[in-house]
N, C-alpha and C positions, 0 to 999 in steps of 0.2 A: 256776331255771336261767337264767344269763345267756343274752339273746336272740341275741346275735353266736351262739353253741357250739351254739343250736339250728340257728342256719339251716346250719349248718356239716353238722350230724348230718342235716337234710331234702337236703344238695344232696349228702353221699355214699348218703345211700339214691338217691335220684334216679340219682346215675352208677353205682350199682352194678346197680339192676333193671331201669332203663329207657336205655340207654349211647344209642341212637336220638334221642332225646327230648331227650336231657341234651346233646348236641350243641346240637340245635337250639335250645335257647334261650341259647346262650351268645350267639348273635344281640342279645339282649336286654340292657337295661341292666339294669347289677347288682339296684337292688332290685325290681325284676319277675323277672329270675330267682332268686332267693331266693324271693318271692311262691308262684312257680308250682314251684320246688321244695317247698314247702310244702303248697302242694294235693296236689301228687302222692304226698308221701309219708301226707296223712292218707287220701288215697285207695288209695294202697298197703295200706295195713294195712285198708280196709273188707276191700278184694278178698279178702285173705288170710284173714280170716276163714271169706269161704263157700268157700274154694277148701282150707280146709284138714281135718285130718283128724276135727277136732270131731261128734259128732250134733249133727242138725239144734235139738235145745233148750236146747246148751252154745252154740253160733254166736248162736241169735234171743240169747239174755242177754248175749252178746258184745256185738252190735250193740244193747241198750236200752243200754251203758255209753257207747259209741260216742255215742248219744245226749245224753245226758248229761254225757258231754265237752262237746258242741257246746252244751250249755244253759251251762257254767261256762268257756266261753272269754273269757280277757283275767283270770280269776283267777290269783291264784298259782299252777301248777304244778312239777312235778319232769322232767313227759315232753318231750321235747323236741320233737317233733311239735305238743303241743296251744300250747306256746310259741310257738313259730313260727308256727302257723296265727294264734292270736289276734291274733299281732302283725301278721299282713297283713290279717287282718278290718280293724284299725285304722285300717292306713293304706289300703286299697285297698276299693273297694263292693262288696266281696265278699257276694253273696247267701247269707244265711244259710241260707232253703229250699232253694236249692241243693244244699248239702252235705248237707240231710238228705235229702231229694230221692235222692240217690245211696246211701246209708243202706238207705232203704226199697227203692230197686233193686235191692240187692244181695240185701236180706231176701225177698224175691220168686223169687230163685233158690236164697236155702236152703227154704224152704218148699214147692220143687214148684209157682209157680203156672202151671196150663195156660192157653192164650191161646184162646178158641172165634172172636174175630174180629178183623182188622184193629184196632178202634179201642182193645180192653184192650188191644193188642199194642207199639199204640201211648204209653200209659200206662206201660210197661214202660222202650222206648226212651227216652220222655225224663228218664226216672230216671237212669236206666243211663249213656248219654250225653248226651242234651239238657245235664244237669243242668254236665258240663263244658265243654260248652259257652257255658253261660252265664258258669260259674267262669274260663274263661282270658277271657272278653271284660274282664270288670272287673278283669282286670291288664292288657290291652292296651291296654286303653282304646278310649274310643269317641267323635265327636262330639255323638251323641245317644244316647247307651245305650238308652233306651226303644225306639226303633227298630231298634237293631241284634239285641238280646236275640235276639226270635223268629227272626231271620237265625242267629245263633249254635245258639241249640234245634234248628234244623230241619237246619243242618249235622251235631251230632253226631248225631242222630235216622237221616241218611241213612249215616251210616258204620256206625253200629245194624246198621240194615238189611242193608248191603252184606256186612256182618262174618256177620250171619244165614243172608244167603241163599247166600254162601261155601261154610258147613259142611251145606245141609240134604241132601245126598248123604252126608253119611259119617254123621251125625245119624240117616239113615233104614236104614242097614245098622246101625245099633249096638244089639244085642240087648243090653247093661245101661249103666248108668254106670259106666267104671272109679274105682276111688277117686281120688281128688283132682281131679276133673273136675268141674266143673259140668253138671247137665245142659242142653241146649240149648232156651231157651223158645219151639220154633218148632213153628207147627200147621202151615205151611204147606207142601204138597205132600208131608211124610212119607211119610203113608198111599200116595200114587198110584205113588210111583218104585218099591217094592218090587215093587209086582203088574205093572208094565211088565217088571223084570228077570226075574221069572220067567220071563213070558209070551215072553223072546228078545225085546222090543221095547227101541226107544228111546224115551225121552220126547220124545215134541214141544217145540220150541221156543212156548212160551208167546204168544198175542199181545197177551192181556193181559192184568196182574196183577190176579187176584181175589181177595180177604179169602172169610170164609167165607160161607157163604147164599145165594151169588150173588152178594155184595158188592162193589164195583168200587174200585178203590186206586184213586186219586187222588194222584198224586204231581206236586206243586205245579212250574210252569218255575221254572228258575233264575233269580233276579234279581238283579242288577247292589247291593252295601251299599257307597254310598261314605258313610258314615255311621263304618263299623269301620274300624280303622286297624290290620290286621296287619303287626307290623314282620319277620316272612319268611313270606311268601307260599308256598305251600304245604307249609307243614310243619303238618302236625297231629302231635296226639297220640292216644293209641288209647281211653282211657274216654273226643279227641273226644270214654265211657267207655272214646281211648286215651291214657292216660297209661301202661299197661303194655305188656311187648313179646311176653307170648303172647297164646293162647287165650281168650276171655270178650270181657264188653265193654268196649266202645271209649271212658278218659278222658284229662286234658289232658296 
């Protein structure tokens, strides 16, 4: 497929699922938004995978092809998606684990996996989002990319979170998954909020976030990356893992 009709076909998926998004990078110069219309849309199609109405051992063989893709990127293709991506591999340092990174994130929420502490919980996030976060820095570019990298992880990692601890009220009332829902990979506070509601109480306002066991969250101050060079300033996107505009997690 000619590479111009690919990026054509990534930047109307883009304004068609994510209209938010696809704004904001018009900020950008053409071939970075092409780039990150390209992320978006191979990241669009992981989502849809676990988000769609498949069982969970039609989805995992989904996402081994998905895989697979990403090992024969920059071969001849037909799909317009793997065209396009290849072709910003090319030109831009696009982290390969990355993408798979976000792969195995997603394979994580077809499979049901439970989180017992903070640090698996964590392992999760930076799939999910870290992983786009890294993905839009190496189209933004950076002065020192090595430095900026874990500044990029640790932002999508915190929109994770944010996006998690959003939903764990309506999460903790939901007596099943509805279909086409992901379930929500969150252990924390579930359990407590229901037996307060019974009981007529309120939750208390938290004073500080614990993982399980006693485990103490540790959530890093913010530090100043004059290293990244985001050309508009606060716009993310939601797979941050957000590159989509509903539900799940947060990419570019």
């Amino acid at each position: 497929m000619n590479t111009a009709a690919a990026y054509r076909h990534c930047q109307a998926v883009t304004n068609r699922e994510a209209r938010n998004f696809s704004y904001g990078i018009r900020l950008l110069p053409p071939s970075k938004r092409a780039a990150l219309s390209a992320i978006y849309a191979f990241s669009r199609r992981v989502d849809d995978v676990a988000d769609g109405p498949l069982p969970p051992h039609e989805k995992t063989a989904r996402l081994a092809q998905v895989r697979k893709d990403l090992d024969d990127l920059g071969r001849p293709a037909a799909d317009p998606v793997l065209v396009a991506l290849g072709d910003t591999v090319s030109r831009f340092p696009v982290p390969l684990l990355a993408l798979r990174d976000l792969v195995d994130g997603v394979e994580m929420d077809v499979v049901g996996t439970r989180y017992e502490t903070f640090a698996e919980l964590l392992v999760y996030c930076r799939r999910v989002a870290g992983a786009v976060g890294r993905l839009s820095l190496a189209v933004f570019g950076a002065a020192d990319l090595e430095a900026a990298e874990p500044r990029a992880d640790a932002l999508g990692v915190a929109l994770q979170l944010t996006n998690i601890l959003r939903d764990v009220k309506e999460d903790a009332e939901m007596p099943r998954v509805p279909p086409g829902r992901r379930p929500r990979t969150v252990w924390l506070a579930t359990r407590r909020l229901p037996v307060l509601r019974r009981r007529g109480r309120r939750p208390a306002r938290p004073r500080r976030l614990r993982g399980g066991a006693g485990e103490r969250v540790v959530l890093p101050r913010p530090r100043a990356a004059p290293a990244a060079r985001s050309p508009f300033p606060g716009v993310h996107g939601r797979h941050g893992r957000d590159l989509s505009p509903g539900p799940g997690p947060h990419r570019p």
